[in-house]
N, CA and C atoms of all chains as a GROMACS GRO file, in nm:
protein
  576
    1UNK      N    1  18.023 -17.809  12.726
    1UNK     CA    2  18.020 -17.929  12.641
    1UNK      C    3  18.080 -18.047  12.716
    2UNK      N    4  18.055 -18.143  12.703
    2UNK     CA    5  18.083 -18.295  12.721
    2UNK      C    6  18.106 -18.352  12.647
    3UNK      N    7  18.240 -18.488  12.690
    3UNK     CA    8  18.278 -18.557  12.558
    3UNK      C    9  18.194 -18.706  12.594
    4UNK      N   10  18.193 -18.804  12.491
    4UNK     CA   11  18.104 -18.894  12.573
    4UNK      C   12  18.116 -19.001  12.426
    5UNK      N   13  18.078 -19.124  12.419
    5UNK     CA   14  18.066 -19.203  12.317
    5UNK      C   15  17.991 -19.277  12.343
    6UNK      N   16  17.900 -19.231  12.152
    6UNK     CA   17  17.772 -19.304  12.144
    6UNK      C   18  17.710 -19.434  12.170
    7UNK      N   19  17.612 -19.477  12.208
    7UNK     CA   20  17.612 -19.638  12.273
    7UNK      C   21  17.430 -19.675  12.236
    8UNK      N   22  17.432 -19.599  12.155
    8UNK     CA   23  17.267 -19.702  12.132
    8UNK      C   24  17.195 -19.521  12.057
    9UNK      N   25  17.062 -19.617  12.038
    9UNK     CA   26  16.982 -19.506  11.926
    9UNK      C   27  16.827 -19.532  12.007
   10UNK      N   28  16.782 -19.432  11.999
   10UNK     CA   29  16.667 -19.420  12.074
   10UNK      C   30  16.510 -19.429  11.984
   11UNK      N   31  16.448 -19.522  11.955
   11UNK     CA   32  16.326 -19.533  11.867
   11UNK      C   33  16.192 -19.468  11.923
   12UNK      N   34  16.083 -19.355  11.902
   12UNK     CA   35  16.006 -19.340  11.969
   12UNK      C   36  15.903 -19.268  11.883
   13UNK      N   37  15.737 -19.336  11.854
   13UNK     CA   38  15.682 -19.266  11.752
   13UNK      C   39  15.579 -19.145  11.848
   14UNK      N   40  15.566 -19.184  11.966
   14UNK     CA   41  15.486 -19.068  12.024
   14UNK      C   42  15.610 -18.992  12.068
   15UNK      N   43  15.638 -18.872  12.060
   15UNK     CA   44  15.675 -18.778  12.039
   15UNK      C   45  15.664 -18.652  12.091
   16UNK      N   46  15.722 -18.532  12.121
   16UNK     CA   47  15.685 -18.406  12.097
   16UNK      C   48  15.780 -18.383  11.967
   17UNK      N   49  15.643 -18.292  11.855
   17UNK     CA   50  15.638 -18.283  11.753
   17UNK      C   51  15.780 -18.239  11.678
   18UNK      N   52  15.833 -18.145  11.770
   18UNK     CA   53  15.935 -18.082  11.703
   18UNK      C   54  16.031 -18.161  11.698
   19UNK      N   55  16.034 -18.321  11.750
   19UNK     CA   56  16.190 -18.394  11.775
   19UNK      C   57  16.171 -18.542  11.612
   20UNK      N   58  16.005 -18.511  11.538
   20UNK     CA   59  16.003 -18.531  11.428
   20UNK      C   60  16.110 -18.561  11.334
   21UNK      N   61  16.197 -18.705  11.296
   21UNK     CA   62  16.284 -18.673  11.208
   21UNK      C   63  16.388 -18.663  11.248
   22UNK      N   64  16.426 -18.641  11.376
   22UNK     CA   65  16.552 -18.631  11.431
   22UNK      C   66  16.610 -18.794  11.511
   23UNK      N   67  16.727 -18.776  11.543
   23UNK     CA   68  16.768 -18.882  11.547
   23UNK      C   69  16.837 -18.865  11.672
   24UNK      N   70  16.825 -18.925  11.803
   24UNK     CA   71  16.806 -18.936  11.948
   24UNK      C   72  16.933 -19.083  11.978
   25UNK      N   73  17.022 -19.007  11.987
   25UNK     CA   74  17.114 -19.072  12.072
   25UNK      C   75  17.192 -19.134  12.229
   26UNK      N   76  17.186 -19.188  12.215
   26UNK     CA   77  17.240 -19.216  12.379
   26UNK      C   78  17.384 -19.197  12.397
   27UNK      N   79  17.438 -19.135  12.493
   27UNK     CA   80  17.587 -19.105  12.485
   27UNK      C   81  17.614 -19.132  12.674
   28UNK      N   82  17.704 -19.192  12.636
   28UNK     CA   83  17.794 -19.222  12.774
   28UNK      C   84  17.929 -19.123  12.826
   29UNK      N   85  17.845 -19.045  12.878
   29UNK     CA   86  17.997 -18.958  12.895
   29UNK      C   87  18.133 -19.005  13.031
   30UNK      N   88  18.216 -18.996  12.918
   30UNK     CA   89  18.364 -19.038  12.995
   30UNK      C   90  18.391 -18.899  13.137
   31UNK      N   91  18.417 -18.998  13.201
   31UNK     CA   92  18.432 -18.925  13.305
   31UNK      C   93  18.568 -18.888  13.392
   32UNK      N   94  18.669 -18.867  13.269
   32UNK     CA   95  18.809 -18.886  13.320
   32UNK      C   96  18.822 -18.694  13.302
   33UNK      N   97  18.726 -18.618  13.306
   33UNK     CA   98  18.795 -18.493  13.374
   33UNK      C   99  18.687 -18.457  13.498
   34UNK      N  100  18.742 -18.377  13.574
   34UNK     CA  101  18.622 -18.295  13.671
   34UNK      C  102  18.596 -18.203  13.627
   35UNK      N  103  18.482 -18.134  13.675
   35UNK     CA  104  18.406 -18.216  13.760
   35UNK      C  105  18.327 -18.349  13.626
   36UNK      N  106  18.343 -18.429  13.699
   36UNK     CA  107  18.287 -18.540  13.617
   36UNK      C  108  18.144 -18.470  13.593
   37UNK      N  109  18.010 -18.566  13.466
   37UNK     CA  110  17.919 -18.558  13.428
   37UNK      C  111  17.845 -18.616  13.535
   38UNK      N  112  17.723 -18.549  13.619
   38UNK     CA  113  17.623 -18.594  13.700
   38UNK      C  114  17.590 -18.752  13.632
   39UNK      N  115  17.588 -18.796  13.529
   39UNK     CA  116  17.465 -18.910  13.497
   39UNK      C  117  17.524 -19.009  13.419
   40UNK      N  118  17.482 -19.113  13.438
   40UNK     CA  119  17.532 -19.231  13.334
   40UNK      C  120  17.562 -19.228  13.218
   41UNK      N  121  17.455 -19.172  13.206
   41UNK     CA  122  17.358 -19.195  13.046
   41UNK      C  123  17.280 -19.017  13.025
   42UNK      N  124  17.301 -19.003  12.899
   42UNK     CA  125  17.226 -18.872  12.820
   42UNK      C  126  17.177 -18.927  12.718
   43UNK      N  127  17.046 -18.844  12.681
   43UNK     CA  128  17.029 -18.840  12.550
   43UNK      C  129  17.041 -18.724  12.452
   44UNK      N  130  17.070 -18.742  12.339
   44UNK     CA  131  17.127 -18.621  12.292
   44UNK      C  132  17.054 -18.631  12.133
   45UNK      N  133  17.037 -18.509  12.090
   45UNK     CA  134  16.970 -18.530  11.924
   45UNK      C  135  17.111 -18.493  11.816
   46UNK      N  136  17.075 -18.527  11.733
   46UNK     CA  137  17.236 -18.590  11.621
   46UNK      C  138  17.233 -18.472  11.561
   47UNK      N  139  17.280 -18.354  11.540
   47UNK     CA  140  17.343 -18.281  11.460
   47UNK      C  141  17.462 -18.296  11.362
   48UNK      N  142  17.512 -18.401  11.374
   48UNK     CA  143  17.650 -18.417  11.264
   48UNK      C  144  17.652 -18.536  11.222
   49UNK      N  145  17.516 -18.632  11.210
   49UNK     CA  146  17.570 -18.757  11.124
   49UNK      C  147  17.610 -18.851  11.233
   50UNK      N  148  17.604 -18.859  11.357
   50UNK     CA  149  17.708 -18.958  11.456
   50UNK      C  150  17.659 -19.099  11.423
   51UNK      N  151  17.748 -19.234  11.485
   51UNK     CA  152  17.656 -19.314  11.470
   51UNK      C  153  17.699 -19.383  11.599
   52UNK      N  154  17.655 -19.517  11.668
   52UNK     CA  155  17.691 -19.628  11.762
   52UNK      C  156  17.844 -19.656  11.711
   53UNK      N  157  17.920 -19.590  11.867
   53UNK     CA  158  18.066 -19.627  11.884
   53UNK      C  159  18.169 -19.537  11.856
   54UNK      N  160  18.094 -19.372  11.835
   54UNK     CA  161  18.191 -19.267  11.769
   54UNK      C  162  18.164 -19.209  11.912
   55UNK      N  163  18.341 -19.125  11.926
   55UNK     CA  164  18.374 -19.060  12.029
   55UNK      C  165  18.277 -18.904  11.983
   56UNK      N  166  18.233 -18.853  12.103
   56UNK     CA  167  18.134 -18.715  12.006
   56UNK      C  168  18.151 -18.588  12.163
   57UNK      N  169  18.110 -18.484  12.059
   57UNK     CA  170  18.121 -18.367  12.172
   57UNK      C  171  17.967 -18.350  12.140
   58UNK      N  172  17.943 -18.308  12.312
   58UNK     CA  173  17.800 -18.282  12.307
   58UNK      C  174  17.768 -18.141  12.399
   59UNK      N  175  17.702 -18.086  12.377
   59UNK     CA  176  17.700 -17.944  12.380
   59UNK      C  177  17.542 -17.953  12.437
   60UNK      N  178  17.537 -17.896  12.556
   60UNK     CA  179  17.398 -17.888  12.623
   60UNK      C  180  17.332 -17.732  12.649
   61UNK      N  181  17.246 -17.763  12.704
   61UNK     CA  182  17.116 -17.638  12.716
   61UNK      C  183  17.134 -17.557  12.595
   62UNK      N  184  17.052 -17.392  12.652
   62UNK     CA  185  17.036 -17.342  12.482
   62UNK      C  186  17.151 -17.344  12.358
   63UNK      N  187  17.235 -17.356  12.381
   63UNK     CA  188  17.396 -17.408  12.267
   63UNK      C  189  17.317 -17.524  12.151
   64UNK      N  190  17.254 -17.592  12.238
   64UNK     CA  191  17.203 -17.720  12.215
   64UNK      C  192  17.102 -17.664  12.096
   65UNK      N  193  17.048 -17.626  12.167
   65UNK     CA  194  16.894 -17.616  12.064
   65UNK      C  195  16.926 -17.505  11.918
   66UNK      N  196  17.056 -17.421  11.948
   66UNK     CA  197  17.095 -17.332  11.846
   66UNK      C  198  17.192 -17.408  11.771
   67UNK      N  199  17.252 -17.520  11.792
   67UNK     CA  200  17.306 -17.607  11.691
   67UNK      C  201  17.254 -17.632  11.604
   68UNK      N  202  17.080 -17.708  11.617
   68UNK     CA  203  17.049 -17.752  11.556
   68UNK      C  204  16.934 -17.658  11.474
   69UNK      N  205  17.006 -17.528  11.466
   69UNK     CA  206  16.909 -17.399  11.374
   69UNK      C  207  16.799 -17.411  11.423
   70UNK      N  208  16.761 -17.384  11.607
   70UNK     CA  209  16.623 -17.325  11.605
   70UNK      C  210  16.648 -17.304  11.756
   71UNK      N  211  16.536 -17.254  11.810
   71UNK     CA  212  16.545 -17.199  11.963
   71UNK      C  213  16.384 -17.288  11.987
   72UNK      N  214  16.303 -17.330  11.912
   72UNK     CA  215  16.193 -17.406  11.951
   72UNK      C  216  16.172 -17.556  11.970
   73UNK      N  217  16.300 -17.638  12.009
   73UNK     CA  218  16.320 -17.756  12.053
   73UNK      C  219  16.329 -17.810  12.159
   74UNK      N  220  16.231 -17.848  12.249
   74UNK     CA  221  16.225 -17.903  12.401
   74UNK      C  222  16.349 -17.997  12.386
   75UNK      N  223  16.490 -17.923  12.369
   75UNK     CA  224  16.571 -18.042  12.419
   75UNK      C  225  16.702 -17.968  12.509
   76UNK      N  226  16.784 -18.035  12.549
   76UNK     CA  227  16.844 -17.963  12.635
   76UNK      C  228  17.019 -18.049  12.619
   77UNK      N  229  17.000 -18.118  12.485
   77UNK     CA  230  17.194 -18.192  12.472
   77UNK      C  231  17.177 -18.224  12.300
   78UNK      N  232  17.254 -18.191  12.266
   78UNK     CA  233  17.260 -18.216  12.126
   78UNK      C  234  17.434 -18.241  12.078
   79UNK      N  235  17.453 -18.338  11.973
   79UNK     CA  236  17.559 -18.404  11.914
   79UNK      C  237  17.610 -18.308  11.838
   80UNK      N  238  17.741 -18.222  11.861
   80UNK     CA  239  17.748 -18.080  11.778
   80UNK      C  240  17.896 -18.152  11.704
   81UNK      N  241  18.003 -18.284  11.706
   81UNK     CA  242  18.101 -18.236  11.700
   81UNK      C  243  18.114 -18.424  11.670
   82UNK      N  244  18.210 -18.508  11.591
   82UNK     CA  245  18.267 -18.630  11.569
   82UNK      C  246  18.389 -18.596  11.599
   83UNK      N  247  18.448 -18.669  11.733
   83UNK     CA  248  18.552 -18.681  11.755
   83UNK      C  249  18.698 -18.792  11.698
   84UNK      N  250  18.797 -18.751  11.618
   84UNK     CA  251  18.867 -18.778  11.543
   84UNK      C  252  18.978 -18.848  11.687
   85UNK      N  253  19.027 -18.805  11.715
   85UNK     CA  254  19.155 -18.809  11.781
   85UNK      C  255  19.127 -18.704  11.956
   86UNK      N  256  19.153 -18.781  12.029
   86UNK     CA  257  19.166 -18.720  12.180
   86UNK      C  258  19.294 -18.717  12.241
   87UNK      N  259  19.373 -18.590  12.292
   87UNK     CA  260  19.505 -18.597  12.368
   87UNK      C  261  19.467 -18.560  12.455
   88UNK      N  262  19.508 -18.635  12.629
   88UNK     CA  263  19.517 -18.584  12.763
   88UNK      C  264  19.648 -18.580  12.775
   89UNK      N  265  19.657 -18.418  12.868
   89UNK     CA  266  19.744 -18.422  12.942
   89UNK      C  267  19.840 -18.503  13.006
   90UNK      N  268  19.993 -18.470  13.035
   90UNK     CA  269  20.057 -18.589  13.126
   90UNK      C  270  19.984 -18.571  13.256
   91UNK      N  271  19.955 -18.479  13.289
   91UNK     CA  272  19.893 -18.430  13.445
   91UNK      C  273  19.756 -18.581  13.463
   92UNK      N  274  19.701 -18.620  13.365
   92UNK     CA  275  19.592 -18.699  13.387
   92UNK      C  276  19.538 -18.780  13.464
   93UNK      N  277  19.651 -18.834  13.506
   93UNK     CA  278  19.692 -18.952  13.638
   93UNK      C  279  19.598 -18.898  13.727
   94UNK      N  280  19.599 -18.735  13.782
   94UNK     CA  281  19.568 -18.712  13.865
   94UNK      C  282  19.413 -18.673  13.902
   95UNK      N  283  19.374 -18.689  13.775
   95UNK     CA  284  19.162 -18.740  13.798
   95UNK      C  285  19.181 -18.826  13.771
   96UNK      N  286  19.012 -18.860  13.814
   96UNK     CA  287  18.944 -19.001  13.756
   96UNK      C  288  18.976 -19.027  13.666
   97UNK      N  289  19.006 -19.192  13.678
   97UNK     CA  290  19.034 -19.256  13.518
   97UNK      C  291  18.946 -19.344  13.483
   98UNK      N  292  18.846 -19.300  13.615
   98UNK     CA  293  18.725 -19.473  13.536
   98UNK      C  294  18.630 -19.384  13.456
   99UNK      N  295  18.559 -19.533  13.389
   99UNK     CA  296  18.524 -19.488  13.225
   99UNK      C  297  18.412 -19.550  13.275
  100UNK      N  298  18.303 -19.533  13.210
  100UNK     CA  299  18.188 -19.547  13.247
  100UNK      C  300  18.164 -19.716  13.214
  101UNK      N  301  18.162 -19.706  13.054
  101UNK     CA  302  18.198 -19.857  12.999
  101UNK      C  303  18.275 -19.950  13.015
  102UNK      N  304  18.355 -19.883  13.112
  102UNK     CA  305  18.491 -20.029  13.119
  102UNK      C  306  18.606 -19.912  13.116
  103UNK      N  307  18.704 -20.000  13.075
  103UNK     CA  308  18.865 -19.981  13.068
  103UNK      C  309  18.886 -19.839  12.931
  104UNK      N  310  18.996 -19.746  12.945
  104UNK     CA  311  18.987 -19.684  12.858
  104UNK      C  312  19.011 -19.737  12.712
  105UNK      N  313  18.986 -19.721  12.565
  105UNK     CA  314  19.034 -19.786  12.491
  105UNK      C  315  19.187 -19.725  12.383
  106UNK      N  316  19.255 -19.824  12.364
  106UNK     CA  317  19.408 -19.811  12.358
  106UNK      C  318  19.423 -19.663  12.318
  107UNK      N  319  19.330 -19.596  12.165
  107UNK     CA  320  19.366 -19.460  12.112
  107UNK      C  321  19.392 -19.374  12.210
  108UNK      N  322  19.305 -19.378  12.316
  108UNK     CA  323  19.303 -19.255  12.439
  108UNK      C  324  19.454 -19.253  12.500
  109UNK      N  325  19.511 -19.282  12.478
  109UNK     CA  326  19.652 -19.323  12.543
  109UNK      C  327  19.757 -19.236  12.483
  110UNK      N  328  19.801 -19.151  12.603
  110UNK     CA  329  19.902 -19.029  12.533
  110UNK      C  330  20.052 -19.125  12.502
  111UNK      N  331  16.888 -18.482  12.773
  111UNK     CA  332  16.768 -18.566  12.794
  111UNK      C  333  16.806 -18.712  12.878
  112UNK      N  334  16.708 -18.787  12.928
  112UNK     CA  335  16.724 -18.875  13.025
  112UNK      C  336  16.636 -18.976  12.983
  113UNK      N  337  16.681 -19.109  12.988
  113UNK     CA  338  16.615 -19.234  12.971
  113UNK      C  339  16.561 -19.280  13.112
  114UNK      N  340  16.430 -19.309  13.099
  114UNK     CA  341  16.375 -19.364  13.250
  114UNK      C  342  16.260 -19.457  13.232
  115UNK      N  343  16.185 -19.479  13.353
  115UNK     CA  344  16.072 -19.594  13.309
  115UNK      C  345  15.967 -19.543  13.425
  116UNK      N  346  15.874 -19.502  13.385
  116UNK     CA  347  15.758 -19.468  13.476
  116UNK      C  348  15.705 -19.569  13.566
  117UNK      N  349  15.765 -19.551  13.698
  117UNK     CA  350  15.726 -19.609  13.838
  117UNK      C  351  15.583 -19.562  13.927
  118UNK      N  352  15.532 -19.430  13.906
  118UNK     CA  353  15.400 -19.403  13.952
  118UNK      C  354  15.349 -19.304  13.901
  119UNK      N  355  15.284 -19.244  14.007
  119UNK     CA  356  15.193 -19.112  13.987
  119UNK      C  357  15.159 -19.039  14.087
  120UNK      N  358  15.164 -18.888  14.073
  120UNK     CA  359  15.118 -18.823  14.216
  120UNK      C  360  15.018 -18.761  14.160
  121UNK      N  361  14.960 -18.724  14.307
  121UNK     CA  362  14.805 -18.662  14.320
  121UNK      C  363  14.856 -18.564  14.420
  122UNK      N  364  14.776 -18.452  14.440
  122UNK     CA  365  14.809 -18.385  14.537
  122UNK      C  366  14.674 -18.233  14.491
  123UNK      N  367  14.576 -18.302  14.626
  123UNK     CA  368  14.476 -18.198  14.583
  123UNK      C  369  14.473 -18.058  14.613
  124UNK      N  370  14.587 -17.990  14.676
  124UNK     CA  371  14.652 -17.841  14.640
  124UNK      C  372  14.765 -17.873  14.579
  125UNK      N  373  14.774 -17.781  14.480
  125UNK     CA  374  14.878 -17.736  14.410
  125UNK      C  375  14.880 -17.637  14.372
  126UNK      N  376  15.013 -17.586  14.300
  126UNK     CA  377  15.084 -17.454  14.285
  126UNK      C  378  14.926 -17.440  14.111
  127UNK      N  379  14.826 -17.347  14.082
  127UNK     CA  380  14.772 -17.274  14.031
  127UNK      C  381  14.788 -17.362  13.846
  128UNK      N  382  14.914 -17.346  13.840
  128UNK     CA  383  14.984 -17.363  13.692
  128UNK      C  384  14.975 -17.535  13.638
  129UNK      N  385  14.922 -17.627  13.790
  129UNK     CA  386  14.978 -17.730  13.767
  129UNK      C  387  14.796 -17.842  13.773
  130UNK      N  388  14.713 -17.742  13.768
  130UNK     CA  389  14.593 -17.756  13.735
  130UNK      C  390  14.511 -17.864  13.642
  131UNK      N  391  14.501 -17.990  13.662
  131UNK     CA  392  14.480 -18.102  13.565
  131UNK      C  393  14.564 -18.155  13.451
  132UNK      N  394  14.740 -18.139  13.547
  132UNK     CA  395  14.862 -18.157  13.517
  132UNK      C  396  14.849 -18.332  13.573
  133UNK      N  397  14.931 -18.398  13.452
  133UNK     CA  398  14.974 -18.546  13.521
  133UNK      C  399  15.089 -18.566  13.555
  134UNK      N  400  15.089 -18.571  13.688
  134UNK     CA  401  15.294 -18.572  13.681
  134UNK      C  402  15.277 -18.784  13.736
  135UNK      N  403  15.414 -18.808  13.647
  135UNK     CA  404  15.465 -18.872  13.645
  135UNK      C  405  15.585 -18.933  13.724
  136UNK      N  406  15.571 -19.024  13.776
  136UNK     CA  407  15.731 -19.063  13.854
  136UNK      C  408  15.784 -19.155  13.774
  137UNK      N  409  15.925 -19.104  13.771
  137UNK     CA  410  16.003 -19.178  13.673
  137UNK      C  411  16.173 -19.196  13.690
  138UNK      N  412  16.158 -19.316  13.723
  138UNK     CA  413  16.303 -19.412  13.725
  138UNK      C  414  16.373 -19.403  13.599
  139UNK      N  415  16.541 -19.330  13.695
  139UNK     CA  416  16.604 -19.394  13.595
  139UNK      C  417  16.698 -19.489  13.623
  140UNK      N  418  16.682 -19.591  13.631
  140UNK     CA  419  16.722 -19.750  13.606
  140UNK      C  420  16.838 -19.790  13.730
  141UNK      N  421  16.881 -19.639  13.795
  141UNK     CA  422  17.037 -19.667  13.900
  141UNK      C  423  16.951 -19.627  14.033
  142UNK      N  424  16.818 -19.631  14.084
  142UNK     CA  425  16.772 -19.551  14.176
  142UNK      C  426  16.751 -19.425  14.198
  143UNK      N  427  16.808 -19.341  14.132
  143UNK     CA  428  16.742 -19.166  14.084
  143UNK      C  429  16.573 -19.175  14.005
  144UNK      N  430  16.509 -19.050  14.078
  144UNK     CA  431  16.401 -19.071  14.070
  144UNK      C  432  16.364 -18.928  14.033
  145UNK      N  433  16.265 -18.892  13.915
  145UNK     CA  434  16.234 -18.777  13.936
  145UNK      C  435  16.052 -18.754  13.876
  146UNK      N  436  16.027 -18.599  13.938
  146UNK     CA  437  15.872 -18.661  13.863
  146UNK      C  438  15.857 -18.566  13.762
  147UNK      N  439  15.803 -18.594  13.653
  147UNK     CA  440  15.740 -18.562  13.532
  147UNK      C  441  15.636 -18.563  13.442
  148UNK      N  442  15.601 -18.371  13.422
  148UNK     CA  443  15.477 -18.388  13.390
  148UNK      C  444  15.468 -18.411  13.224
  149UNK      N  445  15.337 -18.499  13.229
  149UNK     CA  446  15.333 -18.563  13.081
  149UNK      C  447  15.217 -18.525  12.974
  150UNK      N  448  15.238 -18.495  12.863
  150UNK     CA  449  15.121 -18.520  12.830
  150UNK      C  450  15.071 -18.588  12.679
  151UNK      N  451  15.214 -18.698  12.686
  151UNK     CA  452  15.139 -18.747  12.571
  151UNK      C  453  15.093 -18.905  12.552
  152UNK      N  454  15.056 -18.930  12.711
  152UNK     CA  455  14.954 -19.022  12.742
  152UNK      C  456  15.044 -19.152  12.821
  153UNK      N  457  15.152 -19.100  12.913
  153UNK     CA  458  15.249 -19.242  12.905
  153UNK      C  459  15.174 -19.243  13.032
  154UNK      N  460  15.251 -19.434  13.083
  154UNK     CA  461  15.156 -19.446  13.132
  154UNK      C  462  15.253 -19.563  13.233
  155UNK      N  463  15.238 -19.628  13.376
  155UNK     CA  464  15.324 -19.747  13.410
  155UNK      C  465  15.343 -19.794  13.358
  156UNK      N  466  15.515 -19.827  13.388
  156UNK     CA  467  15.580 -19.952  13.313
  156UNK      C  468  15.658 -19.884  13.168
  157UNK      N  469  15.586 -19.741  13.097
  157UNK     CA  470  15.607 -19.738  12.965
  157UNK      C  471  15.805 -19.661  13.019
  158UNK      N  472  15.836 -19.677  12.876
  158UNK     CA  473  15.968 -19.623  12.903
  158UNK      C  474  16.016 -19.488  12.846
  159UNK      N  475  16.005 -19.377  12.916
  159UNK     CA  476  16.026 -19.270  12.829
  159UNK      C  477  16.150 -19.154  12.861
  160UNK      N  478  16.114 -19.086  12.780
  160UNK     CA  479  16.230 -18.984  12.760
  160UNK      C  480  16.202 -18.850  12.780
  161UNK      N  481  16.268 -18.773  12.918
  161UNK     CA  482  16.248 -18.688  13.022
  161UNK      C  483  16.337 -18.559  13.008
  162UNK      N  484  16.314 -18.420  12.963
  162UNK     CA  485  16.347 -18.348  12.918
  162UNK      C  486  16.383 -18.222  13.018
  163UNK      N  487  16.506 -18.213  13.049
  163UNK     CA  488  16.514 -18.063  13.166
  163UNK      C  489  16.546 -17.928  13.156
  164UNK      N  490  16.447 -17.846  13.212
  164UNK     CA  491  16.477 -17.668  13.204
  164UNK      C  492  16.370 -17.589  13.186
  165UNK      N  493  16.412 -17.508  13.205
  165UNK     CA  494  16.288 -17.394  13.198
  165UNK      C  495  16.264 -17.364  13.038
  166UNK      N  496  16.340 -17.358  12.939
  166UNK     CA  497  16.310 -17.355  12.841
  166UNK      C  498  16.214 -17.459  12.753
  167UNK      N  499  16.260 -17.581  12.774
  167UNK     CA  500  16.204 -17.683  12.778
  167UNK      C  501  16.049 -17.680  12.827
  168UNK      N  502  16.048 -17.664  12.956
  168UNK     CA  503  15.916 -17.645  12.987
  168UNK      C  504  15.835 -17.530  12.964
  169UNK      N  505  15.869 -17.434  12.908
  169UNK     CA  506  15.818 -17.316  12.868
  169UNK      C  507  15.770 -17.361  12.684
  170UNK      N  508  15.888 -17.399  12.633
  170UNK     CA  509  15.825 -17.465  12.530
  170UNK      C  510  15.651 -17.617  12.499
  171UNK      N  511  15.681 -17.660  12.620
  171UNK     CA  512  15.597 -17.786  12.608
  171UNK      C  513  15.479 -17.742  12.670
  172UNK      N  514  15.500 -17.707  12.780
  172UNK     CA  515  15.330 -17.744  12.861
  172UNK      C  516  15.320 -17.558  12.923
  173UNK      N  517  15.384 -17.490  12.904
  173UNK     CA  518  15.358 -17.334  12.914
  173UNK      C  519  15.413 -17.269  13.041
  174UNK      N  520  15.475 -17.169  13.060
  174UNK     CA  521  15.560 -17.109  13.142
  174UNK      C  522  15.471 -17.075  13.273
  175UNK      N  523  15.367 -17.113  13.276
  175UNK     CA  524  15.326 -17.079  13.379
  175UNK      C  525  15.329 -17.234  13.520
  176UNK      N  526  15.356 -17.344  13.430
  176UNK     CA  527  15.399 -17.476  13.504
  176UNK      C  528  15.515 -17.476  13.592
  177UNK      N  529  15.477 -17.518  13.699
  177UNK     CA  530  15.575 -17.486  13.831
  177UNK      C  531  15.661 -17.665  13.856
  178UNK      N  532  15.712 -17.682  13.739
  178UNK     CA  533  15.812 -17.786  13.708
  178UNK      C  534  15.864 -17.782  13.571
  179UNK      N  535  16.021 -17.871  13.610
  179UNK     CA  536  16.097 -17.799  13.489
  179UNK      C  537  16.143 -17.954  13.413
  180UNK      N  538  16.045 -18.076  13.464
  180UNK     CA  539  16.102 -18.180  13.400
  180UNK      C  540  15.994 -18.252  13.330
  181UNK      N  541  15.994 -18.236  13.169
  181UNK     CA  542  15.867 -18.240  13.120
  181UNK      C  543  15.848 -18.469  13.034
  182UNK      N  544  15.826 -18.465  13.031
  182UNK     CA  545  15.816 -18.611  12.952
  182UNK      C  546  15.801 -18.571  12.784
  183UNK      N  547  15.919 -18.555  12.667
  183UNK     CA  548  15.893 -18.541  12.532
  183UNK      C  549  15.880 -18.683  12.460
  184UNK      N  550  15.872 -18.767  12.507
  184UNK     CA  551  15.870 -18.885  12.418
  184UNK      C  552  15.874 -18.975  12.504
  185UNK      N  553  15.775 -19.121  12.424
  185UNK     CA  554  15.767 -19.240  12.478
  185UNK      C  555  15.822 -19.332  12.390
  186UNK      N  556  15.903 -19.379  12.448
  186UNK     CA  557  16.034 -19.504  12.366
  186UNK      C  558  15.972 -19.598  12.324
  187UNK      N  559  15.952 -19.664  12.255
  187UNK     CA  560  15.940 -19.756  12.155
  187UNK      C  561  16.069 -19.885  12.233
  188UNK      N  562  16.203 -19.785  12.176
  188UNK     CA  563  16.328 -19.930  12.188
  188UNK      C  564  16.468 -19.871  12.202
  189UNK      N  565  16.558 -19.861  12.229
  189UNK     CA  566  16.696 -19.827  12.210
  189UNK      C  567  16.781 -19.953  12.137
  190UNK      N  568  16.838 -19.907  12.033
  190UNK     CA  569  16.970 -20.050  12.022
  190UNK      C  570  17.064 -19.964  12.063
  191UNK      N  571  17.112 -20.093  12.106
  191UNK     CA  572  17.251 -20.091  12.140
  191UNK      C  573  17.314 -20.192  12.123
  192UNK      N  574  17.393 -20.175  12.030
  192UNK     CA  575  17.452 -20.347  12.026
  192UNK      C  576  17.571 -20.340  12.112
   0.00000   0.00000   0.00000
């Protein structure tokens, strides 16, 4: 899983069929543990309601597709989790602290 | 899944059996990473779509016998982001 916060909504009427109804998020994953996330940007399908600007856990490959009650979904990241509150370690200093979006914001702050 | 924007198209008159009047797609995503993807629900240059990875994935979409694992499930319309 990956932690990451939501940053936009994805509109698209051609389709593969099964992503019908679902709701296609973009998530920026923070990259303050290692190994950091390969990619800028994910897209991920909404299992819990998320919306633009919520901290979220995202849960990839088959995890993914069994979140969302089925094994027949060409997708490979899905939104399993709304993140309330995040504590890092004092050790933290010692990864990356850059954030994809900018500066961390104040809550993240042990 | 991956946001990108279709930059070309390959041809290649041998190919691997599975990939047989397959359209693969080249497709940018926006930082210089490039990957190709086969499509089939008609995208096309310029369009902006959404690029799906794995064997499951591709076993689901275009059939396990396709000798690529990065399929094209959707063509974007729009993202907000405010």
């Amino acid at each position: 899983m990956i932690l990451g916060r939501v940053v936009g909504e994805v509109w698209a009427t051609k389709k593969h069929a099964a992503l019908d109804g679902r709701k296609l998020l973009v998530i920026e994953p923070y990259l303050w543990y290692a190994p950091s996330h390969e990619v800028a940007h994910l897209v991920a399908v909404d299992a819990v309601g998320a919306g633009v600007g919520e901290d979220v856990v995202v849960c990839m490959g088959d995890p993914a597709r069994r979140s969302l009650g089925t094994t027949s979904m060409p997708i490979e990241a899905a939104v399993c989790a709304i993140v309330d509150k995040i504590e890092l370690a004092a050790d933290r200093g010692a990864r990356p602290l850059t954030f994809v979006g900018g500066t961390a914001p104040a809550h993240e702050a042990v | 899944m991956r946001l990108g924007r279709v930059v070309g198209s390959v041809w290649g008159a041998k190919h691997a059996d599975g990939l047989d009047g397959a359209k693969l797609l080249v497709v940018e995503d926006g930082r210089g990473g490039r990957v190709t993807a086969i499509d089939r629900l008609g995208a096309g240059e310029g369009d902006r779509v959404l690029v799906a990875h794995g064997t499951r994935v591709r076993d689901l979409t275009v059939g396990e016998t396709v000798a690529l694992k990065d399929v094209i499930i959707a063509i974007v319309d729009g993202v907000d982001a405010p």
